[in-house]
Biopython code that builds the backbone (N, CA, C, O; Angstrom):
import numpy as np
from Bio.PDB.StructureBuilder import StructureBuilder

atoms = [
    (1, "UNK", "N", (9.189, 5.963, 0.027)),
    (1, "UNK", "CA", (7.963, 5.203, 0.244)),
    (1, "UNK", "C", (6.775, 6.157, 0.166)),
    (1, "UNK", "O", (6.894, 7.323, 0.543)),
    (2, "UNK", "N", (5.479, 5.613, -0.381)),
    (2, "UNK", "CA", (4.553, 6.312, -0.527)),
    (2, "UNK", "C", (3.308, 6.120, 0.475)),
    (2, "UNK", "O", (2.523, 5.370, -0.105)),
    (3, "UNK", "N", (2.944, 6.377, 1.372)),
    (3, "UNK", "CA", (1.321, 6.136, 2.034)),
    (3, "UNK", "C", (0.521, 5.994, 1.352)),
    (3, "UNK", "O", (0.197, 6.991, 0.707)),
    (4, "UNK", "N", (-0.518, 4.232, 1.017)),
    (4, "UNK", "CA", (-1.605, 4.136, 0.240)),
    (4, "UNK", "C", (-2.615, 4.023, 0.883)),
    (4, "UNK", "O", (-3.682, 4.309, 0.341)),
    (5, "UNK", "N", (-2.594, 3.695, 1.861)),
    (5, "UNK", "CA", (-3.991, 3.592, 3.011)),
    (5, "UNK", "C", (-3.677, 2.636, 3.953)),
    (5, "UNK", "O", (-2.619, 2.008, 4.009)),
    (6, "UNK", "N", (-4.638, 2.541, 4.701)),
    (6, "UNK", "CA", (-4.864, 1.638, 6.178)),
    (6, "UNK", "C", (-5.430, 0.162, 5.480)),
    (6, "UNK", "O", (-6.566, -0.040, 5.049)),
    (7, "UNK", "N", (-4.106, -0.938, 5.513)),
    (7, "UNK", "CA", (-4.937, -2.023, 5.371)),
    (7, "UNK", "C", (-6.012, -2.793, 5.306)),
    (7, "UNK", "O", (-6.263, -3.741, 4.562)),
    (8, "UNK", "N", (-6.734, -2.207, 6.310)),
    (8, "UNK", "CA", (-8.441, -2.974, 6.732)),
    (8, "UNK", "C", (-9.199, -1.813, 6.421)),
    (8, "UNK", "O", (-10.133, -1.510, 7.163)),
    (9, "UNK", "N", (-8.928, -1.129, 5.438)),
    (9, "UNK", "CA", (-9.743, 0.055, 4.697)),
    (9, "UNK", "C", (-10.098, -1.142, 3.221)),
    (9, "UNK", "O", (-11.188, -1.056, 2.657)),
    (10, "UNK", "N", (-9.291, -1.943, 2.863)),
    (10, "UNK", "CA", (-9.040, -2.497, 1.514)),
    (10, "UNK", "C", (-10.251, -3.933, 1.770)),
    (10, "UNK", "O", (-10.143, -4.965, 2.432)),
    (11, "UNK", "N", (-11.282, -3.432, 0.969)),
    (11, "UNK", "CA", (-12.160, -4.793, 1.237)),
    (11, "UNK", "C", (-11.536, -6.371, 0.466)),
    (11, "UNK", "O", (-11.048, -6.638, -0.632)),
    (12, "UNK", "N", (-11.823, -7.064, 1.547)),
    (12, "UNK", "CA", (-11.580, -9.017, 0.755)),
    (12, "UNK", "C", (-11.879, -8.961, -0.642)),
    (12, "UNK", "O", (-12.852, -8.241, -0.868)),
    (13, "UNK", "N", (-11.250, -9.600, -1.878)),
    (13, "UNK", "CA", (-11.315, -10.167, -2.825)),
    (13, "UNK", "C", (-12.282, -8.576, -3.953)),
    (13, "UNK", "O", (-13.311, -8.537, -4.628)),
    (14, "UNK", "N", (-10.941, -7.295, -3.497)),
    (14, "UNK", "CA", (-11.606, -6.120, -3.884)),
    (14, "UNK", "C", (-10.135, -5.670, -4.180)),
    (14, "UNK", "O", (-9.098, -6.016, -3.615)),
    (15, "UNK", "N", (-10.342, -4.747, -5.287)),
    (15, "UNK", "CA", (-9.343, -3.872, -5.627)),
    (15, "UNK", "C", (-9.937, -2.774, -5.945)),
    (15, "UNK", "O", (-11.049, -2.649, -6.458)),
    (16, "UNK", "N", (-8.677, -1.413, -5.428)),
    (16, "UNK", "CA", (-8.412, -0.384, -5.212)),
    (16, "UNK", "C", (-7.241, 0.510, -6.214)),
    (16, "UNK", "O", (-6.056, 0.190, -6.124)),
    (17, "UNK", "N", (-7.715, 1.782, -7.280)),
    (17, "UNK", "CA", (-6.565, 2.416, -7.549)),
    (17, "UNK", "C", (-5.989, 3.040, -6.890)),
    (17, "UNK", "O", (-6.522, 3.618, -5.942)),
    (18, "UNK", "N", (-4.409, 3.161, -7.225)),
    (18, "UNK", "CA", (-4.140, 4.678, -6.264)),
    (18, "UNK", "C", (-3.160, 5.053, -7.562)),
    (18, "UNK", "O", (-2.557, 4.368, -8.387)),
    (19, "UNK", "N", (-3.307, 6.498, -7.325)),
    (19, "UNK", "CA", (-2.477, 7.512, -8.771)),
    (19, "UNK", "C", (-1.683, 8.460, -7.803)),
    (19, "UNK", "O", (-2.333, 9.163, -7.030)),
    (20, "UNK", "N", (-0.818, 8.495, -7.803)),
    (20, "UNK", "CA", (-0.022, 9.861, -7.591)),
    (20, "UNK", "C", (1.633, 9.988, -8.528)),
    (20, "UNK", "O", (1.976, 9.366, -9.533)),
    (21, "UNK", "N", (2.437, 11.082, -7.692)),
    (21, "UNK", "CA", (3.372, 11.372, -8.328)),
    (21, "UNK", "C", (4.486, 10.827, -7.197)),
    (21, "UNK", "O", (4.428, 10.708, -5.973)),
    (22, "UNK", "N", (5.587, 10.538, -8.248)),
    (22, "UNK", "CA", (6.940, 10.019, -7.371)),
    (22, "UNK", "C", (7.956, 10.054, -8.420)),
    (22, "UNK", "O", (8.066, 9.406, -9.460)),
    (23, "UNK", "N", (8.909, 11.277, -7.717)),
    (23, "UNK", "CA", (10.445, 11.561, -8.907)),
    (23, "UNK", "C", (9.893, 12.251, -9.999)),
    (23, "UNK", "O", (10.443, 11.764, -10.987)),
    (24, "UNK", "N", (9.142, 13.080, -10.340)),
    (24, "UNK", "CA", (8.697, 13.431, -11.342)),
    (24, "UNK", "C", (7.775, 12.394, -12.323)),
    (24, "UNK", "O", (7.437, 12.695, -13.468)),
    (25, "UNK", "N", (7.428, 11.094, -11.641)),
    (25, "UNK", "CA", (6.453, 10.748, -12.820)),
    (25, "UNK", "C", (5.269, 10.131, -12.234)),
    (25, "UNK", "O", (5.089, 10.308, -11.030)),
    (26, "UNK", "N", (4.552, 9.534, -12.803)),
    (26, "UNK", "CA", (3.282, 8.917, -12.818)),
    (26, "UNK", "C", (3.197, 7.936, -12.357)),
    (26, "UNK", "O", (3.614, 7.044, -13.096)),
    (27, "UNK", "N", (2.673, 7.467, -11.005)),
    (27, "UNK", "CA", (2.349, 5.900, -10.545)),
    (27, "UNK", "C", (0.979, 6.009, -10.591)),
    (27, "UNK", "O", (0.352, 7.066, -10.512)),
    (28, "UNK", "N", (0.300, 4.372, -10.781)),
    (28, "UNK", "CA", (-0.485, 4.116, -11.026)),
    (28, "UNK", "C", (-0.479, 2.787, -10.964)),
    (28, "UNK", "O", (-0.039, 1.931, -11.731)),
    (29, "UNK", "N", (-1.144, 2.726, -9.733)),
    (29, "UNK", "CA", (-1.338, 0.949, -9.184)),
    (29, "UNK", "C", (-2.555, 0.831, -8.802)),
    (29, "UNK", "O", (-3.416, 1.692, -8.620)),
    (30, "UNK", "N", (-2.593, -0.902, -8.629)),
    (30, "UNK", "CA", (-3.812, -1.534, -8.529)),
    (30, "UNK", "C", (-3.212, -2.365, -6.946)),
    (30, "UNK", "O", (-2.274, -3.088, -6.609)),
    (31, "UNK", "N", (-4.472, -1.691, -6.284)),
    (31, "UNK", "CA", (-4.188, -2.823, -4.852)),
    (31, "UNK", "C", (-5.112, -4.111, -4.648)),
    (31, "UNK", "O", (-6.237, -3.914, -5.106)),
    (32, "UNK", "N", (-4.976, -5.095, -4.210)),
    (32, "UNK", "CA", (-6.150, -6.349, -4.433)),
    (32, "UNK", "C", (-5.747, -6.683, -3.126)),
    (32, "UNK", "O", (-4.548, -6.908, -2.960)),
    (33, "UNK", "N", (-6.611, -6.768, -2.043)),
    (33, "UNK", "CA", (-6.623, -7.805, -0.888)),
    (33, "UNK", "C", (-7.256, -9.161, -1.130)),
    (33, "UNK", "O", (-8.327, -9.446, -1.665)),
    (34, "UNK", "N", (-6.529, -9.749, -0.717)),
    (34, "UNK", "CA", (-6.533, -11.922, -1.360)),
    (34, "UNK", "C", (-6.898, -12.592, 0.303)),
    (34, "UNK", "O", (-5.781, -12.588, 0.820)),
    (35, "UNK", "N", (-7.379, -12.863, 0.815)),
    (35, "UNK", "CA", (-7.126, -13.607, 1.946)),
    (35, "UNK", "C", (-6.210, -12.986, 2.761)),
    (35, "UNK", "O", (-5.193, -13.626, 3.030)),
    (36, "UNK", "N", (-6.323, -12.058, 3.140)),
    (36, "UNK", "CA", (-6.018, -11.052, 4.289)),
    (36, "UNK", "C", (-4.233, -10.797, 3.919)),
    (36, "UNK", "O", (-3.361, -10.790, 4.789)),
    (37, "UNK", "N", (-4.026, -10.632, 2.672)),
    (37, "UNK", "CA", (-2.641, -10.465, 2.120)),
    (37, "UNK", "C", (-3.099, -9.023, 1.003)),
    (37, "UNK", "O", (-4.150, -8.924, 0.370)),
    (38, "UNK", "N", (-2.064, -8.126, 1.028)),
    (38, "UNK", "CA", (-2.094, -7.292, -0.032)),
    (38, "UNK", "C", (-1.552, -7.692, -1.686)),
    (38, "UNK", "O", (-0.793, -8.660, -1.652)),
    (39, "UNK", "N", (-1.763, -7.206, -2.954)),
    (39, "UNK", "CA", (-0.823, -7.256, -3.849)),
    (39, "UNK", "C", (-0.848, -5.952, -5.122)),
    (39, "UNK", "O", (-1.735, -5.391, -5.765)),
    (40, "UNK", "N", (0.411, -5.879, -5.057)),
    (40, "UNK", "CA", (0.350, -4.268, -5.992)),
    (40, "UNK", "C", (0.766, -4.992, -7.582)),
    (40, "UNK", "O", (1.209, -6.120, -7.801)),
    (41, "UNK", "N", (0.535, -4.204, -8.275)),
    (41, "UNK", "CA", (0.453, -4.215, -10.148)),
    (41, "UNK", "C", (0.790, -2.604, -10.510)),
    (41, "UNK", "O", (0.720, -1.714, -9.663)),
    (42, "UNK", "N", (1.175, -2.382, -11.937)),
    (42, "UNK", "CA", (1.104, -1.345, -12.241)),
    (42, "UNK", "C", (-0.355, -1.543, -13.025)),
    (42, "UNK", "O", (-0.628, -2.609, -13.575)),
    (43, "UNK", "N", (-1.147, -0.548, -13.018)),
    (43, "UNK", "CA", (-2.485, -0.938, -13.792)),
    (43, "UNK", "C", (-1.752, -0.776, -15.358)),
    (43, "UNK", "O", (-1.925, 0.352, -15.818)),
    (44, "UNK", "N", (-1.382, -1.214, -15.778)),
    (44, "UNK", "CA", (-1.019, -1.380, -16.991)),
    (44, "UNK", "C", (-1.082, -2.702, -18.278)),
    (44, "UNK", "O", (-0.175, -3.367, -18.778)),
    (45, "UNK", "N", (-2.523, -2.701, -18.501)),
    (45, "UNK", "CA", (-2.512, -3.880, -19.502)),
    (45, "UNK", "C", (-1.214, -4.605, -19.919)),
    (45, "UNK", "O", (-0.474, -3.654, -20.171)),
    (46, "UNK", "N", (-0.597, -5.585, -20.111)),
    (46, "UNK", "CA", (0.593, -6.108, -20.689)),
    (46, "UNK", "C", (0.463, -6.282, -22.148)),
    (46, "UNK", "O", (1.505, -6.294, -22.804)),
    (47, "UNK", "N", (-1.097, -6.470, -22.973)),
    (47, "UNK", "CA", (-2.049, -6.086, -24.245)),
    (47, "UNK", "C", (-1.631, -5.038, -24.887)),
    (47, "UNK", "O", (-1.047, -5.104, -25.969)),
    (48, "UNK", "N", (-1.904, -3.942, -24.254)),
    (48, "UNK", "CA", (-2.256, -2.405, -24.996)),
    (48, "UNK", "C", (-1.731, -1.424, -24.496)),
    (48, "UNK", "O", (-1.732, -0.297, -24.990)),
    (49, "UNK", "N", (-1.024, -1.890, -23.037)),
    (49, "UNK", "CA", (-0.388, -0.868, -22.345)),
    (49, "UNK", "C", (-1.324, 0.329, -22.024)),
    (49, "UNK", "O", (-0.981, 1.464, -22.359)),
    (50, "UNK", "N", (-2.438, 0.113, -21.416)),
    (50, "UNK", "CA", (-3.449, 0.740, -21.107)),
    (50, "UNK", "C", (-4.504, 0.569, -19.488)),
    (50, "UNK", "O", (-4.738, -0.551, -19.036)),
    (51, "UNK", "N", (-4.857, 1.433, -19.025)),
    (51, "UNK", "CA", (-5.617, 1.111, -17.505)),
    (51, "UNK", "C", (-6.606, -0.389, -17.469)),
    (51, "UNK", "O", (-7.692, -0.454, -18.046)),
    (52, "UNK", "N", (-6.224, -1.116, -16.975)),
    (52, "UNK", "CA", (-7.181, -2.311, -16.607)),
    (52, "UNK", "C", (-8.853, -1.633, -16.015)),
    (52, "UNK", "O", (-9.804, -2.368, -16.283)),
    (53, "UNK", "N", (-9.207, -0.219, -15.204)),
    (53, "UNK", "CA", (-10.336, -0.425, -15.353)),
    (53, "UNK", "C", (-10.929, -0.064, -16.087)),
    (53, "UNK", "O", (-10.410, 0.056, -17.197)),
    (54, "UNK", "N", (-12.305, 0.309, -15.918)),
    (54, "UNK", "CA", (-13.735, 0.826, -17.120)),
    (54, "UNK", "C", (-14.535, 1.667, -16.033)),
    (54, "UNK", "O", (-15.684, 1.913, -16.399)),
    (55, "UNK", "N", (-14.280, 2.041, -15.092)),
    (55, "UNK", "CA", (-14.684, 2.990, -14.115)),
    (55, "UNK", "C", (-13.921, 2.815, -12.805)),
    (55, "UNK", "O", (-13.586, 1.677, -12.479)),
    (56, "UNK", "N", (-13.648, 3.764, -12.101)),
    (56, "UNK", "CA", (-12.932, 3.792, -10.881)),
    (56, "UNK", "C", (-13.166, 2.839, -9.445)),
    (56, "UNK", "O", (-13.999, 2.809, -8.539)),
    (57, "UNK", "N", (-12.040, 2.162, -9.773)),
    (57, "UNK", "CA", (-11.898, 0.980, -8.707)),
    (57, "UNK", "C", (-12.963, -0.336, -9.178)),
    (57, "UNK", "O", (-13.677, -1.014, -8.441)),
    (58, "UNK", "N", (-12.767, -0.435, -10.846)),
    (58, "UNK", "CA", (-13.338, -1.551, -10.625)),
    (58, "UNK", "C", (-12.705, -2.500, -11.682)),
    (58, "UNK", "O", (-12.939, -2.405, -12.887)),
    (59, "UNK", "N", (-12.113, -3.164, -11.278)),
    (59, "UNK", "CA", (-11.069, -4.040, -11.608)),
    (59, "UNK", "C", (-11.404, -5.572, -11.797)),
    (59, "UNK", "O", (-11.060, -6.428, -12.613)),
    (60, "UNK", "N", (-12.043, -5.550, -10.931)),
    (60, "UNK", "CA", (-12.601, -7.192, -11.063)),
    (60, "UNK", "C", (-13.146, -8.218, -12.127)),
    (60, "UNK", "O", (-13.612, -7.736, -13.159)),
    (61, "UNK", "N", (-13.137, -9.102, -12.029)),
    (61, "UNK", "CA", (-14.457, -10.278, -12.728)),
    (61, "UNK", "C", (-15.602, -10.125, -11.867)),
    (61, "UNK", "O", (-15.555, -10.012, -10.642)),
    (62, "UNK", "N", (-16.795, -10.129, -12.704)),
    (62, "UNK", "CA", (-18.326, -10.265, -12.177)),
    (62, "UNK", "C", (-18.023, -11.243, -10.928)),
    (62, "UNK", "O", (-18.878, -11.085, -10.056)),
    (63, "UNK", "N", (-17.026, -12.230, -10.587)),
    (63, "UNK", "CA", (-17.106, -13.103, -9.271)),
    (63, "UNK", "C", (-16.195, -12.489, -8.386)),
    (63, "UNK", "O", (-16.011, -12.958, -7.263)),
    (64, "UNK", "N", (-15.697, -11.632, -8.729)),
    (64, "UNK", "CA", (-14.482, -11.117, -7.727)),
    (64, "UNK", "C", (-13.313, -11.742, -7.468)),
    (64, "UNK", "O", (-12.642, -11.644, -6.440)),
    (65, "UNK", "N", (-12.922, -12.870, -9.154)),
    (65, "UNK", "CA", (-11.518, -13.297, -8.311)),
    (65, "UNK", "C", (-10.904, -13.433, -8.778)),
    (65, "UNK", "O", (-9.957, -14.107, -8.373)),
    (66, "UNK", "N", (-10.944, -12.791, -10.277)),
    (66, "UNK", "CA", (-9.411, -12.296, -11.350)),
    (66, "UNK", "C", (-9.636, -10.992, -11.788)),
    (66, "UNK", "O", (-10.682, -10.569, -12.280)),
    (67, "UNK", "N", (-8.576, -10.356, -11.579)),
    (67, "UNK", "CA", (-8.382, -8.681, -12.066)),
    (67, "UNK", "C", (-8.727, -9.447, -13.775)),
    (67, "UNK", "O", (-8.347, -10.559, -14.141)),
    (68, "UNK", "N", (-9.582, -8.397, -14.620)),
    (68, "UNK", "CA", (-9.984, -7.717, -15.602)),
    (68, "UNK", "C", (-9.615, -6.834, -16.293)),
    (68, "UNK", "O", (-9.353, -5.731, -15.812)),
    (69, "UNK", "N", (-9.510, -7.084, -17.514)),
    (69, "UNK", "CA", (-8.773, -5.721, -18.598)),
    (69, "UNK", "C", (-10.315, -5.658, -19.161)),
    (69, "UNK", "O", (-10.845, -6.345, -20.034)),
    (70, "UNK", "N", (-10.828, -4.638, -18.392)),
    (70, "UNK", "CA", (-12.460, -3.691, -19.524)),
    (70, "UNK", "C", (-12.218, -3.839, -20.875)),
    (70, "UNK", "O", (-13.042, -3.991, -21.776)),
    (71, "UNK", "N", (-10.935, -3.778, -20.940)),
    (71, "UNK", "CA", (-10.722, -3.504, -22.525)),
    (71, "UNK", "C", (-10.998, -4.849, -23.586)),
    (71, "UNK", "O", (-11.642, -4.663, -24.619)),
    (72, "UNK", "N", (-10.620, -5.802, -23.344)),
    (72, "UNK", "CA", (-10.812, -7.147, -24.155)),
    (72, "UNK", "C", (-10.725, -8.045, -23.107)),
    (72, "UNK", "O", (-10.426, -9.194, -23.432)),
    (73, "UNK", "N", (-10.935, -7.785, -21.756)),
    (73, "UNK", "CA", (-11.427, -9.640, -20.980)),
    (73, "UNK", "C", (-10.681, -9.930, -20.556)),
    (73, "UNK", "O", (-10.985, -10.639, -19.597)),
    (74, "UNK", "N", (-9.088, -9.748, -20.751)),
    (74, "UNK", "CA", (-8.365, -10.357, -20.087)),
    (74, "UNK", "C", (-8.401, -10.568, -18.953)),
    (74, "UNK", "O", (-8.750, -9.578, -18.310)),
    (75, "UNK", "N", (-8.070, -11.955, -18.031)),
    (75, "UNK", "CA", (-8.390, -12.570, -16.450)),
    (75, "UNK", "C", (-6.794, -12.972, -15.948)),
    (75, "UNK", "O", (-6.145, -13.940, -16.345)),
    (76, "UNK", "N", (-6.435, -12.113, -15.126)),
    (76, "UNK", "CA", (-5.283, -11.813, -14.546)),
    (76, "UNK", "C", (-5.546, -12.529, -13.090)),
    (76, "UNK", "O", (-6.518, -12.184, -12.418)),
    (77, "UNK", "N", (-4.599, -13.583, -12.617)),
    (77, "UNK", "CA", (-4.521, -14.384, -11.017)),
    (77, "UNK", "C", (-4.240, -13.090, -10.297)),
    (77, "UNK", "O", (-3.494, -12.264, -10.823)),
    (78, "UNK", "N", (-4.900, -12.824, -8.897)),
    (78, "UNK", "CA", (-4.244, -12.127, -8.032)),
    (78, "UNK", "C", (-3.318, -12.130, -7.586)),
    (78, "UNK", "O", (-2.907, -11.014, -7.266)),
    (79, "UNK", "N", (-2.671, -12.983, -7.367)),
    (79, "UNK", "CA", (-1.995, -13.918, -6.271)),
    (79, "UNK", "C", (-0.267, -13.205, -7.602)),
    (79, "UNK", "O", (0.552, -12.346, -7.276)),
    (80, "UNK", "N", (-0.298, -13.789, -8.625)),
    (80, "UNK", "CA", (1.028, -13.577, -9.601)),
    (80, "UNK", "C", (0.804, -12.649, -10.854)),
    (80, "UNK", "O", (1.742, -12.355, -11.596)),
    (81, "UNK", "N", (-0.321, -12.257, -11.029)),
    (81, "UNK", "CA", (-0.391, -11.191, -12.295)),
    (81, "UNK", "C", (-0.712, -11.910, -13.744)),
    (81, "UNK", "O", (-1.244, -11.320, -14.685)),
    (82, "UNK", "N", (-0.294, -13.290, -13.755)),
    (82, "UNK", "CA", (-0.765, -13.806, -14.514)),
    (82, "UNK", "C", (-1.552, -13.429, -15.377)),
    (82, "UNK", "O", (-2.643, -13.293, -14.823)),
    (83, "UNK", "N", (-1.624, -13.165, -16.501)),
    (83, "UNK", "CA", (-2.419, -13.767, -17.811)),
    (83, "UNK", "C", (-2.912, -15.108, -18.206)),
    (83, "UNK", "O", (-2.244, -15.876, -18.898)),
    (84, "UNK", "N", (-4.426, -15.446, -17.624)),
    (84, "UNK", "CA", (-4.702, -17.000, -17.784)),
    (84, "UNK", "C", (-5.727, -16.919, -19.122)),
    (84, "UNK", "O", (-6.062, -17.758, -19.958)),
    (85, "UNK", "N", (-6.030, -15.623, -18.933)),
    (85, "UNK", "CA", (-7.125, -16.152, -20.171)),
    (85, "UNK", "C", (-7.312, -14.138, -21.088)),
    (85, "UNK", "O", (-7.458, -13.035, -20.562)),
    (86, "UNK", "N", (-7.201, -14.573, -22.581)),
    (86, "UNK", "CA", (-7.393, -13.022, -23.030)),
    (86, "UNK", "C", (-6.073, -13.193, -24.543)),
    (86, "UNK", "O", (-5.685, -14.197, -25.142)),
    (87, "UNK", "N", (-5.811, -12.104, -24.661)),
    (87, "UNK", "CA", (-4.667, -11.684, -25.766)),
    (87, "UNK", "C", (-3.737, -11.680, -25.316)),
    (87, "UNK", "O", (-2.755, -11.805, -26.048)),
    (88, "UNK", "N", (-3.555, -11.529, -23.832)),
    (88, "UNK", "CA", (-1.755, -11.477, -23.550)),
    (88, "UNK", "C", (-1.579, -13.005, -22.830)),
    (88, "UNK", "O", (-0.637, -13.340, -22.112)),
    (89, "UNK", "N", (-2.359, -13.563, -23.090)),
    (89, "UNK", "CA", (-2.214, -14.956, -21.826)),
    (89, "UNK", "C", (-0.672, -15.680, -22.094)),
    (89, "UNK", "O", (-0.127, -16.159, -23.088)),
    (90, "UNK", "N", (-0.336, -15.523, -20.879)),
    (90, "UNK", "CA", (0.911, -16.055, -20.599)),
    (90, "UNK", "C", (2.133, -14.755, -20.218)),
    (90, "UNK", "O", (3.307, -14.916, -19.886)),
    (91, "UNK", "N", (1.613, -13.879, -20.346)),
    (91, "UNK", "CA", (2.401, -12.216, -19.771)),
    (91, "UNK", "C", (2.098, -12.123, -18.354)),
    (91, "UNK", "O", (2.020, -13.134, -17.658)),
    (92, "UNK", "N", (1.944, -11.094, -17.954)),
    (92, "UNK", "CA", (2.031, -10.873, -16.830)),
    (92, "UNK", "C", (1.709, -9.420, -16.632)),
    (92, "UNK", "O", (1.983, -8.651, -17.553)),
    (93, "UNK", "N", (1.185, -8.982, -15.590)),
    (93, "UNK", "CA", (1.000, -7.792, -15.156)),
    (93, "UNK", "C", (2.317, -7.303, -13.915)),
    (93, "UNK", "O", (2.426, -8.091, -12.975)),
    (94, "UNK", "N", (3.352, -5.962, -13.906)),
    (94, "UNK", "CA", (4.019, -5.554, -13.033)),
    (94, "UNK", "C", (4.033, -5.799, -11.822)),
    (94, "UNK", "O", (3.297, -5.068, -11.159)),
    (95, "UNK", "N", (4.805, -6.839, -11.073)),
    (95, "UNK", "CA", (4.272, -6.117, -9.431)),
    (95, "UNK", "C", (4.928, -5.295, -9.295)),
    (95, "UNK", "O", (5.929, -5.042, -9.966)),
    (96, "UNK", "N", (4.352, -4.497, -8.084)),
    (96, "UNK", "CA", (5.212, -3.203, -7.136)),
    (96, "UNK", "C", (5.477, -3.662, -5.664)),
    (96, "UNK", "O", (4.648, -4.436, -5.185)),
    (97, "UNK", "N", (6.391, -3.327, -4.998)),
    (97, "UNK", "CA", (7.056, -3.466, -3.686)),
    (97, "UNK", "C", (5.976, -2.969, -2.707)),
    (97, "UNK", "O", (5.803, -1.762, -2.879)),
    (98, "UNK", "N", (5.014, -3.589, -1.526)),
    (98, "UNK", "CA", (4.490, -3.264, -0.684)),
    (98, "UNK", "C", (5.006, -3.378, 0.585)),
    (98, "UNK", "O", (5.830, -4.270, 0.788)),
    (99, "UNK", "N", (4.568, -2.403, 1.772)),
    (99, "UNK", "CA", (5.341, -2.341, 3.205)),
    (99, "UNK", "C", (4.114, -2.322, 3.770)),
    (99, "UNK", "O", (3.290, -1.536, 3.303)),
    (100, "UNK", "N", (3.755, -3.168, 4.865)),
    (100, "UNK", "CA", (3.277, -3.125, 5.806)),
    (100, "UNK", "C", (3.524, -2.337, 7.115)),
    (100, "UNK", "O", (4.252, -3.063, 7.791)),
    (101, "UNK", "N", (3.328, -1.477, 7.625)),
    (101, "UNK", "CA", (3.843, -1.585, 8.824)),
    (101, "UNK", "C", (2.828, -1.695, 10.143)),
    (101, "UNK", "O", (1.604, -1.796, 10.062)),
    (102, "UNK", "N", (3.549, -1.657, 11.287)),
    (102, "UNK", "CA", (3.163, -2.507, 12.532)),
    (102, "UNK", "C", (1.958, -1.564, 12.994)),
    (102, "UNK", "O", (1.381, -1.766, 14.063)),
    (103, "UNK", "N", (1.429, 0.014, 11.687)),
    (103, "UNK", "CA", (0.129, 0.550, 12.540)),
    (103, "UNK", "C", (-0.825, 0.246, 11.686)),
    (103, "UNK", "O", (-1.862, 0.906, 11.610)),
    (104, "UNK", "N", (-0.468, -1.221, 10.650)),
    (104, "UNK", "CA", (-1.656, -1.242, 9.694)),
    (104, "UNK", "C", (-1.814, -0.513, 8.759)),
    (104, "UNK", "O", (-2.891, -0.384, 8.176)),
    (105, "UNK", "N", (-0.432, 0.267, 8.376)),
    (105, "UNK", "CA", (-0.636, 1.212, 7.453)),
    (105, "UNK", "C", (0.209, 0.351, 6.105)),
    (105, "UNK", "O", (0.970, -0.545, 6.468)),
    (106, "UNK", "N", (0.099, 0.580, 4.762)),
    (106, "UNK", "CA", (-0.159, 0.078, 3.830)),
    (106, "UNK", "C", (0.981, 0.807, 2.965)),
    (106, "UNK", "O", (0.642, 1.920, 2.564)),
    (107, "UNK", "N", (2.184, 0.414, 2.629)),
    (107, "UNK", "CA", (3.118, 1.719, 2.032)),
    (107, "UNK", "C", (3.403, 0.666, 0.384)),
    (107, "UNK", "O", (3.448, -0.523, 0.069)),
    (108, "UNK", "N", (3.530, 1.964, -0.254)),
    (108, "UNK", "CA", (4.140, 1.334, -1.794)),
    (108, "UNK", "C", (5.788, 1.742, -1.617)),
    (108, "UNK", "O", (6.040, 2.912, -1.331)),
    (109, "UNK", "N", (6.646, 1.000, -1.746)),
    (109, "UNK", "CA", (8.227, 1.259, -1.939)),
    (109, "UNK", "C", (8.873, 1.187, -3.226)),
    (109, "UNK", "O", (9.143, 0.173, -3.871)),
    (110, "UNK", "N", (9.052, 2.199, -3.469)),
    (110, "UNK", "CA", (9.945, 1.990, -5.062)),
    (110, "UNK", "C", (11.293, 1.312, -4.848)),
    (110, "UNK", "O", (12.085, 1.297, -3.906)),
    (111, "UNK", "N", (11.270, 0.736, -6.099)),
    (111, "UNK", "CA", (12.965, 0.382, -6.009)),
    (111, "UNK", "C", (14.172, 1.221, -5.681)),
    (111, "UNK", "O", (15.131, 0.830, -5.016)),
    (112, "UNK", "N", (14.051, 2.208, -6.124)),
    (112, "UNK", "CA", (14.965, 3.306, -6.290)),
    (112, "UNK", "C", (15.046, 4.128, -4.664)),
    (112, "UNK", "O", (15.946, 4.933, -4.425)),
    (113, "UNK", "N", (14.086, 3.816, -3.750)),
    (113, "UNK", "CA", (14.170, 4.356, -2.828)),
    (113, "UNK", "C", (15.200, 3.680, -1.511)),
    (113, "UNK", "O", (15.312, 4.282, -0.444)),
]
sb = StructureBuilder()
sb.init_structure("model")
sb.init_model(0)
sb.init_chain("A")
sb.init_seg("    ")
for serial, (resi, resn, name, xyz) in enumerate(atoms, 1):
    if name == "N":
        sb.init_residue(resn, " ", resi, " ")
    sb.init_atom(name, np.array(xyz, "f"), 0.0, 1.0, " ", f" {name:<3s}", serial, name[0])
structure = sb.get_structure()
């Protein structure tokens, strides 16, 4: 398991990157708080196979309530990863395994762990 931060660090209807290393490779997720729920993605276009943002930590639609591919528009649901609208519509973006635990702390869990 990895430490991503303190839950109520993660603003409402806001997403957050986090990059580090695990097993020798590269993670790279997108965190989105929805109505006081977390949800992880690999930032990985399902398009181009490329970072969803266009500057750091900013992921959003101008309204704040579908993740964004900078790259061509694509409008991704928080809630399922969805592709509703763009070039990949009807794909999906990765989820990743999140842990809560009871100090408010915010963990990513790999499968493999």
């Amino acid at each position: 398991m990895h430490l991503l931060c303190d839950f109520h660090s993660l603003q409402e209807n806001r997403a957050r990157g986090f990059h580090f290393s695990h097993q020798q490779r590269q993670v790279n997720l997108i965190v989105v708080r929805r109505a006081d729920k977390a949800y992880a993605y690999l930032n990985t276009c399902p398009h181009r196979g490329i970072p969803l943002e266009w500057q750091a930590d900013e992921f959003m639609d101008i309204n704040q309530h579908y993740l964004q591919c900078a790259t061509h528009g694509a409008l991704f649901l928080v809630e399922s990863g969805e592709c509703i609208a763009g070039p990949c519509q009807g794909e999906s973006l990765v989820p990743q395994p999140l842990h809560l635990d009871e100090q408010g702390q915010l963990w990513w869990s790999a499968d493999q762990d």
